[in-house]
Backbone as a ProteinNet text record, in pm:
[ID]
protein_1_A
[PRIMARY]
XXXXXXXXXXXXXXXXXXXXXXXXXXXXXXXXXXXXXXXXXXXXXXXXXXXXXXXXXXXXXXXXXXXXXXXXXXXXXXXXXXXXXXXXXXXXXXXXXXXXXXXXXXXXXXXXXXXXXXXXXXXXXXXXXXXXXXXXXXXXXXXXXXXXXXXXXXXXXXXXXXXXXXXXXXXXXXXXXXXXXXXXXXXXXXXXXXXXXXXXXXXXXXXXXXXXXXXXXXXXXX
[TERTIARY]
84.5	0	88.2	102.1	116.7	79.5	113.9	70.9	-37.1	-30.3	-162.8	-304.4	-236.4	-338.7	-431.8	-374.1	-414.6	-420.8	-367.2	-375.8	-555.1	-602.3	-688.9	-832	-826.1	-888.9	-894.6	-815.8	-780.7	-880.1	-906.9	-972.2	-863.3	-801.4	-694.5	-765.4	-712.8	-794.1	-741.3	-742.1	-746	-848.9	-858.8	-998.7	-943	-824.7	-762.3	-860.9	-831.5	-936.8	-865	-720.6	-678.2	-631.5	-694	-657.4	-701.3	-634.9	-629.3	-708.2	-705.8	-736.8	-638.8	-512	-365.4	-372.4	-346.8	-352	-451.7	-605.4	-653.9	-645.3	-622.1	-578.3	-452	-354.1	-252.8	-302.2	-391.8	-494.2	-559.2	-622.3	-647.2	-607.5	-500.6	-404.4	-342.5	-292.7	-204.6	-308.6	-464.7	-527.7	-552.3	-575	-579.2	-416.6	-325.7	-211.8	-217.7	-207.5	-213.8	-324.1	-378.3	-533.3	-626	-660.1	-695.4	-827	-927.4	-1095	-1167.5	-1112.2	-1173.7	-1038.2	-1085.5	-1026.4	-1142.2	-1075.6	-1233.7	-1164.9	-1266.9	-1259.8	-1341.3	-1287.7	-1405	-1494.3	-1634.2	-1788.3	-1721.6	-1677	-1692.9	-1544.1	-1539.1	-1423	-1495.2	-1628.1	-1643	-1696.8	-1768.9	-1821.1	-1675.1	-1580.3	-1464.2	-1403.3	-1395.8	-1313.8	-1406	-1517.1	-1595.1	-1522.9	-1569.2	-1512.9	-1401.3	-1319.4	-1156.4	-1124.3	-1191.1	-1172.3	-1246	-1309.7	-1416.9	-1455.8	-1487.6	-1510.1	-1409.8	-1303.2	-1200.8	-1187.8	-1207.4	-1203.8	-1357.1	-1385.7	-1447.8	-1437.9	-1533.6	-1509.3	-1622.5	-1512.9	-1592.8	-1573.2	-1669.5	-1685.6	-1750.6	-1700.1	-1772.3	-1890.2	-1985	-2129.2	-2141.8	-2180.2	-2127.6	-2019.7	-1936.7	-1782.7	-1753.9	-1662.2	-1636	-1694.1	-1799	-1879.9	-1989.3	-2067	-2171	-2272.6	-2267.6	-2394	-2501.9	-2493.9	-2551.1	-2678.4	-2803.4	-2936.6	-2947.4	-3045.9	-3043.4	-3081.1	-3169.3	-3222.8	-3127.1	-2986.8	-2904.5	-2751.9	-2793.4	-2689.6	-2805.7	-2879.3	-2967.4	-2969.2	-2962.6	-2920.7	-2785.9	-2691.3	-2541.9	-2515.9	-2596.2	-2562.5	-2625.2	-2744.6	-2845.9	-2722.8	-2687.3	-2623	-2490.6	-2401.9	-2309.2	-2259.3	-2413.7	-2468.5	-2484.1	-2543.1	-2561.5	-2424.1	-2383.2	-2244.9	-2131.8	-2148	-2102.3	-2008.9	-2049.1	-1976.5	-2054.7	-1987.5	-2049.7	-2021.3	-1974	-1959.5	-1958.3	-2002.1	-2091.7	-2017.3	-1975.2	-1874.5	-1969.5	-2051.6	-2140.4	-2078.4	-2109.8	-2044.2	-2219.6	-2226.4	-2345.9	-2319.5	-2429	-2486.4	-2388.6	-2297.4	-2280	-2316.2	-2356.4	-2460.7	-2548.1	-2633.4	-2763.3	-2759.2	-2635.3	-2562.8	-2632	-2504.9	-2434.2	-2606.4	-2706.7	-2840.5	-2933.5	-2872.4	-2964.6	-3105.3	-3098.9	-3160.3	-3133	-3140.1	-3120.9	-3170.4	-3315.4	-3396.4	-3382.4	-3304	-3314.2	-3184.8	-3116.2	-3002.3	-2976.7	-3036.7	-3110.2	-3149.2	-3262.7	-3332.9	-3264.7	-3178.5	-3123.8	-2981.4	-2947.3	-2870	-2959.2	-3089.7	-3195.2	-3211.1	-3225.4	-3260.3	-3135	-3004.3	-2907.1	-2873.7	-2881.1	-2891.3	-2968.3	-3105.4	-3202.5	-3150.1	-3074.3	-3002.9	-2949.5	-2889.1	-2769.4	-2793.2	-2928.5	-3005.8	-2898.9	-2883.2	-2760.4	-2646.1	-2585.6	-2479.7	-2431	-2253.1	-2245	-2231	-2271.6	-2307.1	-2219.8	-2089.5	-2015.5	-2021.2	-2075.5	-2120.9	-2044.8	-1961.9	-1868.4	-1874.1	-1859.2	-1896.7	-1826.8	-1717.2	-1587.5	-1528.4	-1512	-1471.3	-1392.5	-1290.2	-1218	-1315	-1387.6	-1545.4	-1651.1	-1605.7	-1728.2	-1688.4	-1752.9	-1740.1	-1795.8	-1702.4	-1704.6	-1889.2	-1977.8	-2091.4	-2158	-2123.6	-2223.5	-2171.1	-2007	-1932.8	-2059.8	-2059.4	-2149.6	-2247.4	-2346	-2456.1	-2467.8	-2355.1	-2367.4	-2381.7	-2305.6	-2261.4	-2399.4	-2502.6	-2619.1	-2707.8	-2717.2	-2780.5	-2761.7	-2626.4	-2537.6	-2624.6	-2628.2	-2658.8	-2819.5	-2903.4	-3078.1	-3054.7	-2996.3	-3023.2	-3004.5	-2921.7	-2899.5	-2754.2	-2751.1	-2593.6	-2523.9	-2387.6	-2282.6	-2195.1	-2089.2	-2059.1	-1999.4	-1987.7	-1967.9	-1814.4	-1770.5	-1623.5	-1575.3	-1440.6	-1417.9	-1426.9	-1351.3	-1261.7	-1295.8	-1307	-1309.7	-1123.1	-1092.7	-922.4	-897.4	-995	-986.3	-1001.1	-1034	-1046.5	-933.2	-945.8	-819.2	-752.5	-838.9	-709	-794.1	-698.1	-832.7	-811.5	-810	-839.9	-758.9	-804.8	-742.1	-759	-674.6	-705.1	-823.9	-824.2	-903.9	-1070.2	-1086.5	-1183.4	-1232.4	-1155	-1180.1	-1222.8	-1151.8	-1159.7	-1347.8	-1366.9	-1503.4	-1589	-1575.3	-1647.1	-1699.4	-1574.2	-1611.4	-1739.1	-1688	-1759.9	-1900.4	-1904.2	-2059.1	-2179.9	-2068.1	-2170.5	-2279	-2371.6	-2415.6	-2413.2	-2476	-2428.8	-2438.5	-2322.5	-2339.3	-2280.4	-2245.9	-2190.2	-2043.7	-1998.1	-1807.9	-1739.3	-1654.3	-1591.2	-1467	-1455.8	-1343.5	-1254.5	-1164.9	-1054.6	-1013.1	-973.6	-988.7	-875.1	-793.9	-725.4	-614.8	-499.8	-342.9	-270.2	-326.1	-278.2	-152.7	-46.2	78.4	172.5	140.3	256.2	171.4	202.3	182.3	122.2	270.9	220	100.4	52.6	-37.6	-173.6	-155.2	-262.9	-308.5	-239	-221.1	-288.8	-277.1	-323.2	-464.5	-523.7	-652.1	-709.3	-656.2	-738.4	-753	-625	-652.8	-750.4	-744.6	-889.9	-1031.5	-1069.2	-1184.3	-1170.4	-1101.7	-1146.4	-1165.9	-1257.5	-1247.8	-1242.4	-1238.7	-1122.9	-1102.1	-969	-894.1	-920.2	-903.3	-882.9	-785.1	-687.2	-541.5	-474	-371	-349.6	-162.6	-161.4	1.9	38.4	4.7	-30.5	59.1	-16.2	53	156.8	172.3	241.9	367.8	405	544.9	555.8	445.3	468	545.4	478.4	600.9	713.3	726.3	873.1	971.2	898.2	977.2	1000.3	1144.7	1151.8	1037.8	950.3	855.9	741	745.4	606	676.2	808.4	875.2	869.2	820.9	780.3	682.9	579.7	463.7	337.2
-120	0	125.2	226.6	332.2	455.9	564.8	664.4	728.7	761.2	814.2	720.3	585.6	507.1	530.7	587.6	652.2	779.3	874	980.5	1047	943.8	931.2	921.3	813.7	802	891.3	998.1	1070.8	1204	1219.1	1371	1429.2	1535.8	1627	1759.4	1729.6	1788.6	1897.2	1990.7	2100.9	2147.9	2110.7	2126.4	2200.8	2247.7	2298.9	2440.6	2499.3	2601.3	2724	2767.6	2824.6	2859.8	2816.6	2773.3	2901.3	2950.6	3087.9	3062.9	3136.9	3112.2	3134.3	3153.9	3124.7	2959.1	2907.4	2775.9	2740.4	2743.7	2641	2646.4	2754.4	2770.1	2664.3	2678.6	2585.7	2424.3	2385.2	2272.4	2227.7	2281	2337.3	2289.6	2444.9	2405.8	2235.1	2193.1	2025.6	1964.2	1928.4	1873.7	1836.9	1990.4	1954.7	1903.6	1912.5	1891.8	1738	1699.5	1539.4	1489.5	1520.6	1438.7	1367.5	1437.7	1365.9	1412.3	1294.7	1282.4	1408.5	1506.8	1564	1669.7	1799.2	1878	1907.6	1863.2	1878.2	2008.5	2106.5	2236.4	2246.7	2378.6	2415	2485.7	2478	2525.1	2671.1	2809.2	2912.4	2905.2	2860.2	2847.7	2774.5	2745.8	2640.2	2758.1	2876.2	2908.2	2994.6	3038	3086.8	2965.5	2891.1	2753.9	2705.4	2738.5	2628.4	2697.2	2844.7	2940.8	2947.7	2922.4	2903.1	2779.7	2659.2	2556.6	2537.6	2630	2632.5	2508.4	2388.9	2295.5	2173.6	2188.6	2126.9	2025.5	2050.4	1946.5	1944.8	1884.2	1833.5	1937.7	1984.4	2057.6	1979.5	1930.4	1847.6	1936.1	1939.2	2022.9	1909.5	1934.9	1912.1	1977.4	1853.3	1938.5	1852.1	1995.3	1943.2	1875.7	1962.9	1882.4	1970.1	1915.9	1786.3	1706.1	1741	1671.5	1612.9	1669.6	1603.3	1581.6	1709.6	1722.4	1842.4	1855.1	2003.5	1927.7	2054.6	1968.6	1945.9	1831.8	1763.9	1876.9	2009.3	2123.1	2184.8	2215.3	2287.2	2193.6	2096.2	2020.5	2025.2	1999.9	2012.6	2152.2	2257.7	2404.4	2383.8	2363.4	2383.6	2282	2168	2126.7	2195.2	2239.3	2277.9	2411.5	2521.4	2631.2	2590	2431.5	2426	2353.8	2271.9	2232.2	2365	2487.4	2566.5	2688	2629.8	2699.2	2685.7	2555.4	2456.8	2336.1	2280.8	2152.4	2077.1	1978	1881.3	1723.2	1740.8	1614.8	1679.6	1642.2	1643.5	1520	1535.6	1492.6	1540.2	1433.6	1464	1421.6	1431.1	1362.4	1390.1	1222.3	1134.2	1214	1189.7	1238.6	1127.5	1096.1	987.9	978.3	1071.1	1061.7	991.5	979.2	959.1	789.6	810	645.1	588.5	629	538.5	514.6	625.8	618.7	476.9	459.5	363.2	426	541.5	640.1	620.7	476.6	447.8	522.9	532.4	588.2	708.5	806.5	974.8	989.7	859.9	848.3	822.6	755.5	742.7	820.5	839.6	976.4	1135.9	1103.1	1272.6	1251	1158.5	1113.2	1104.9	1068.2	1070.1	1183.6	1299.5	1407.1	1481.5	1491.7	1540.3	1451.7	1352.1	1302	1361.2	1347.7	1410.6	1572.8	1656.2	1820.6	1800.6	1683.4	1670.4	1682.3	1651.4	1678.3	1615.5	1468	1404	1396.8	1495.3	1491.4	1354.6	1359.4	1240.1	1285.2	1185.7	1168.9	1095.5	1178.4	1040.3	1075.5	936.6	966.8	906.3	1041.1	1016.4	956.7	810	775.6	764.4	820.2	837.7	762.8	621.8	534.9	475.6	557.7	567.3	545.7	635.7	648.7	549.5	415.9	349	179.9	112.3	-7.3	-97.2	-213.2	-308.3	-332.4	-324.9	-351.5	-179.8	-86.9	33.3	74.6	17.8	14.4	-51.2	-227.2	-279.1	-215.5	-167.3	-78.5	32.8	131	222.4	157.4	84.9	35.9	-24.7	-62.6	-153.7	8.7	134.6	243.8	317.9	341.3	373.8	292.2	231.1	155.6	165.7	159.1	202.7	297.5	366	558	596	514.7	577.6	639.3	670.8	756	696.5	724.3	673.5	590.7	676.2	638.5	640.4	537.7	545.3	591.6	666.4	709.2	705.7	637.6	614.5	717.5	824	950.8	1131.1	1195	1318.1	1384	1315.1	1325.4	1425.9	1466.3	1564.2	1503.1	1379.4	1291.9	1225	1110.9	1092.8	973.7	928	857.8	837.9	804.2	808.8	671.9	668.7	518.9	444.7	270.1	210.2	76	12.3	-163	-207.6	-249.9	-336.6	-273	-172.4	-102.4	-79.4	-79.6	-104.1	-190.5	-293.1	-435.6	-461.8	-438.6	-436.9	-350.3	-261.9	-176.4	-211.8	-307.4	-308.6	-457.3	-534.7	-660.6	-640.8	-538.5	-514.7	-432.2	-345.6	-229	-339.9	-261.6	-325	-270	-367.7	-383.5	-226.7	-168.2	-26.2	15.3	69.1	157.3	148.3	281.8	249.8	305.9	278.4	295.9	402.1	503.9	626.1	618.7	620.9	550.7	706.6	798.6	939.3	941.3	1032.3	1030.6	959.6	1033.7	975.1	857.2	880.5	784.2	872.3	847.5	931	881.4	784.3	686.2	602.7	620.1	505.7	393.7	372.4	164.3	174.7	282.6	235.6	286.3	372.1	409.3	289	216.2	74.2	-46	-45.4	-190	-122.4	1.1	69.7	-25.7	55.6	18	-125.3	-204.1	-359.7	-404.8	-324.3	-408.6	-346.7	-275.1	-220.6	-57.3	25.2	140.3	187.8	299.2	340.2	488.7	563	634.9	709	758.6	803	969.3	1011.9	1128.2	1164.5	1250.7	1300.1	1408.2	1484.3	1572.1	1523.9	1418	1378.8	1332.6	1246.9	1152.4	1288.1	1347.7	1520.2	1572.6	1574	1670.5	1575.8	1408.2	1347.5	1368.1	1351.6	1421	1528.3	1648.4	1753.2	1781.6	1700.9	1644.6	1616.2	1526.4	1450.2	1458.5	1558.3	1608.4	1720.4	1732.2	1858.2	1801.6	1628.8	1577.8	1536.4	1583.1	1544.2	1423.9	1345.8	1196.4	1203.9	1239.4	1249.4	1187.9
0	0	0	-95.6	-62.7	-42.6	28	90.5	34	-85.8	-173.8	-91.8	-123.8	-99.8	56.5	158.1	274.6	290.4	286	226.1	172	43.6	10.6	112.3	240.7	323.7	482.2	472.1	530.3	558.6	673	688.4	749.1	686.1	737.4	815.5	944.8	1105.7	1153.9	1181.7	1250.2	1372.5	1491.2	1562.7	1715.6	1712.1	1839	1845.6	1977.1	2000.7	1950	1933.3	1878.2	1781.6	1647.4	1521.4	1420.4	1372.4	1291.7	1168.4	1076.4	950.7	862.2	913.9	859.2	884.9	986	993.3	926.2	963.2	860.9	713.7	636.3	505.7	466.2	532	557.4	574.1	632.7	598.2	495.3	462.2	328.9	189.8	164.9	89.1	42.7	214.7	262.8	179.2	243.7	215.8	49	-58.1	-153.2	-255	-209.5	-253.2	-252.2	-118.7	-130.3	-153.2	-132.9	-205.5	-79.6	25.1	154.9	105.1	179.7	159.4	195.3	286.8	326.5	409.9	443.7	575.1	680.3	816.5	921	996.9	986.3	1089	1176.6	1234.1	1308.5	1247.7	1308	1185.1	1208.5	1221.7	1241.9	1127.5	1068	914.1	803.6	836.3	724.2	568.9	588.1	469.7	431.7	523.7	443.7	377.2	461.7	356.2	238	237.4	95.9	28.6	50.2	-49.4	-110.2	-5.1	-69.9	-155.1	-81.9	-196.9	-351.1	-312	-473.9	-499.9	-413.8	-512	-491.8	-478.1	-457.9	-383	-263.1	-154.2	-66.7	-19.9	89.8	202.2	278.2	429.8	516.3	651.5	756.7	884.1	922.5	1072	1151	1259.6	1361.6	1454.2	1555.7	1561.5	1740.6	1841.8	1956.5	2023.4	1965.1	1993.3	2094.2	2181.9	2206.1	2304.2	2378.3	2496.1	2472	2357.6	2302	2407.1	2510.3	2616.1	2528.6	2425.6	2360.6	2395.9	2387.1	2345.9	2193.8	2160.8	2056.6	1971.3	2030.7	1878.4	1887.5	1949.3	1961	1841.2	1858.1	1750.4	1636.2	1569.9	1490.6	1374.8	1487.1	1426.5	1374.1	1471.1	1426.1	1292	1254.8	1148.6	1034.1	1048.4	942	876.3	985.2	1005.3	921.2	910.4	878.1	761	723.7	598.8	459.3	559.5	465.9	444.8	551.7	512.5	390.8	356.6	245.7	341.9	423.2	469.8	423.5	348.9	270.8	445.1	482.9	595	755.1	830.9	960.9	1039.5	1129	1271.8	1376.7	1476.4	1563.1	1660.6	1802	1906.4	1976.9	1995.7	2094.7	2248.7	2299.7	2424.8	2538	2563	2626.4	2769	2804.1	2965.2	2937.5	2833.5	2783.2	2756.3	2710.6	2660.2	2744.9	2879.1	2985.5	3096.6	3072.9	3155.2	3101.2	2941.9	2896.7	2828.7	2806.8	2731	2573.1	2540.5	2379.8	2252.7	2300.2	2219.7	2201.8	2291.1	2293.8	2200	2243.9	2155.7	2035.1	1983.2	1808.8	1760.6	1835.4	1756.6	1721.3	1831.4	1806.8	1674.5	1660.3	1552.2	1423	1455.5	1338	1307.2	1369.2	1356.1	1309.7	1346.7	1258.4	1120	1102.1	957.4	868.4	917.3	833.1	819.5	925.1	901.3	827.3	777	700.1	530	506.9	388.1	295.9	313.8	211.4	215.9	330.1	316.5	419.6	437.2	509.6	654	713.3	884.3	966.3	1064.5	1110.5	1256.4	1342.4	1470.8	1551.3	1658.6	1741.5	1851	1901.2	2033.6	2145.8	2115.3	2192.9	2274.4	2250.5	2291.5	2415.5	2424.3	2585.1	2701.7	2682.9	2781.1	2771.2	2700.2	2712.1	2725.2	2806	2805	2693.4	2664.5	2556.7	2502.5	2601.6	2562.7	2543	2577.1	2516.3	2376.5	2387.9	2222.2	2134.5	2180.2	2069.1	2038.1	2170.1	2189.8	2062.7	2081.6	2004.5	1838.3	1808.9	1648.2	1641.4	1666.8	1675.8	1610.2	1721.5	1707.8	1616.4	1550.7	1482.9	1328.7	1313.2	1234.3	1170.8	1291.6	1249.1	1255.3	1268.1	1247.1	1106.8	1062.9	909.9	890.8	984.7	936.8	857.5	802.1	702.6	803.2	869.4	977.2	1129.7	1193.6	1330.8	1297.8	1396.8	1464.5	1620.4	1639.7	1768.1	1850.4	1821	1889.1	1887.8	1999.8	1973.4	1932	1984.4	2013.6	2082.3	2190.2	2282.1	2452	2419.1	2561.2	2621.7	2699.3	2757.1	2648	2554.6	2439	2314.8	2207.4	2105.3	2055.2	1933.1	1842.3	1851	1881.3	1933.9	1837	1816	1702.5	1736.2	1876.1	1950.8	1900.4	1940.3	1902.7	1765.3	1646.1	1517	1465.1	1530.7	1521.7	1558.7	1684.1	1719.7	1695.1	1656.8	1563.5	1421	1360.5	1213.9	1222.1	1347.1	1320.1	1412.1	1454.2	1506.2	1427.3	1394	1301.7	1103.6	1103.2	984.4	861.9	748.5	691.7	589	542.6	512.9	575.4	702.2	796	795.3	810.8	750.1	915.6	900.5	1049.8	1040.3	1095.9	1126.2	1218.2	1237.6	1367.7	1359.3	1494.4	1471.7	1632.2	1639.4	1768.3	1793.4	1768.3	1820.8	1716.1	1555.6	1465.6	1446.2	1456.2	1424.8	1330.7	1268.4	1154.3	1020.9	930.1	814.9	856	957.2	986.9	1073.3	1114.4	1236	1103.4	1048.3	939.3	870.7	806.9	744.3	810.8	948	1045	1071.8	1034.4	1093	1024.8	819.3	750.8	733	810.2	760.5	858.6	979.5	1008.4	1015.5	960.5	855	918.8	921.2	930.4	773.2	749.8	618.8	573.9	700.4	755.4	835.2	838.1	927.5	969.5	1117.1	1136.8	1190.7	1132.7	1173.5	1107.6	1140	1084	1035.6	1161.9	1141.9	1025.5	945.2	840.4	714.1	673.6	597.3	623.2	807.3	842.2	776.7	805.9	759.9	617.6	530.1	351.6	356.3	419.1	418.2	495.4	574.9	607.8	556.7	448.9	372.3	234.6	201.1	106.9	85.8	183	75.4	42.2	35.2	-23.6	-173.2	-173	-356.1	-350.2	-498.7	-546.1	-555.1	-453	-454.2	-564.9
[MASK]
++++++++++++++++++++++++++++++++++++++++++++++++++++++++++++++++++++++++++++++++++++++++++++++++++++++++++++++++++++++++++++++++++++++++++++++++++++++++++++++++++++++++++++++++++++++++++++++++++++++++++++++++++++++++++++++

């Protein structure tokens, strides 16, 4: 496999709280050079960035990040708001109080209800994994699944760890049939990009992945 070949499956991330619009341009830019699936910002960059990409790339924001305690009409707005901004892809983060109460149904539905904000576009629902035991994991990929979304993602990469094998691994063999899996948080190398996708992630969230292209040589060969 080479790098293009991941690269390709790549959302190139920017989501720190101090992130300029020098930096995310610089995202941007990375993103369309190498050819990554997407650049994920923050929503308060997304209609300057459509703009800048004209077309070009993909813009993914995130919606209740990173706690995913928002109320459900309060994530609902921020997607509708970031849909019409021109983000073509939507990064949600689940209620996980709501999870962990056994509040399934409030939990579906409010994922139902930002899909449908999403008016087509794609839907990837963050369940943040660190925070959850082996059975609200399955739990979620089961919910994840009747809701409709595209797909489930491990990681805010703002918690105490993010994407992990083990978790991919059980992610890919729980979720159904349709649903693609995002491994998001602390991927820092090729080889570890590589063992995601070998055991079904379909993709990745990171910003490191770019940053070694232009390391190296510049990205020359390319």
């Amino acid at each position: 496999m080479n790098t293009s070949d991941v690269l390709k499956i790549v959302d190139h991330t920017l989501l720190t709280q101090t992130a300029t619009w020098a930096e995310i341009k610089e995202i941007l830019d990375d993103a369309m050079k190498f050819g990554t699936a997407s650049a994920c910002i923050p929503a308060a960059y997304v209609k300057q960035a459509a703009e800048y990409v004209d077309g070009k790339l993909p813009i993914c924001t995130v919606i209740g990040f990173p706690n995913g305690y928002s109320t459900t009409a309060t994530k609902v707005f921020e997607t509708k708001d970031a849909i019409a901004n021109g983000a073509r892809e939507i990064d949600m983060v689940i209620n996980i109080g709501f999870l962990k109460d056994g509040r399934y149904d409030e939990v579906e539905n409010e994922i139902c209800q930002i899909h449908e904000a999403c008016n087509g576009k794609i839907l990837k629902v963050i369940i943040e994994t660190c925070l959850l035991t082996e059975e609200e994991k399955i739990k979620m990929c089961e919910i994840v699944t009747k809701s409709g979304a595209e797909f489930i993602k491990t990681s805010t990469g703002f918690s105490k760890a993010g994407a992990t094998f083990e978790d991919v691994k059980l992610m890919k063999e729980h979720v159904g049939e349709g649903v693609k899996v995002k491994a998001a948080g602390g991927i820092s190398s090729f080889a570890d990009a590589e063992e995601f996708m070998r055991l079904g992630a379909d993709r990745l969230g990171t910003s490191r992945l770019v940053k070694i292209m232009k390391q190296t040589d510049n990205g020359a060969g390319y």
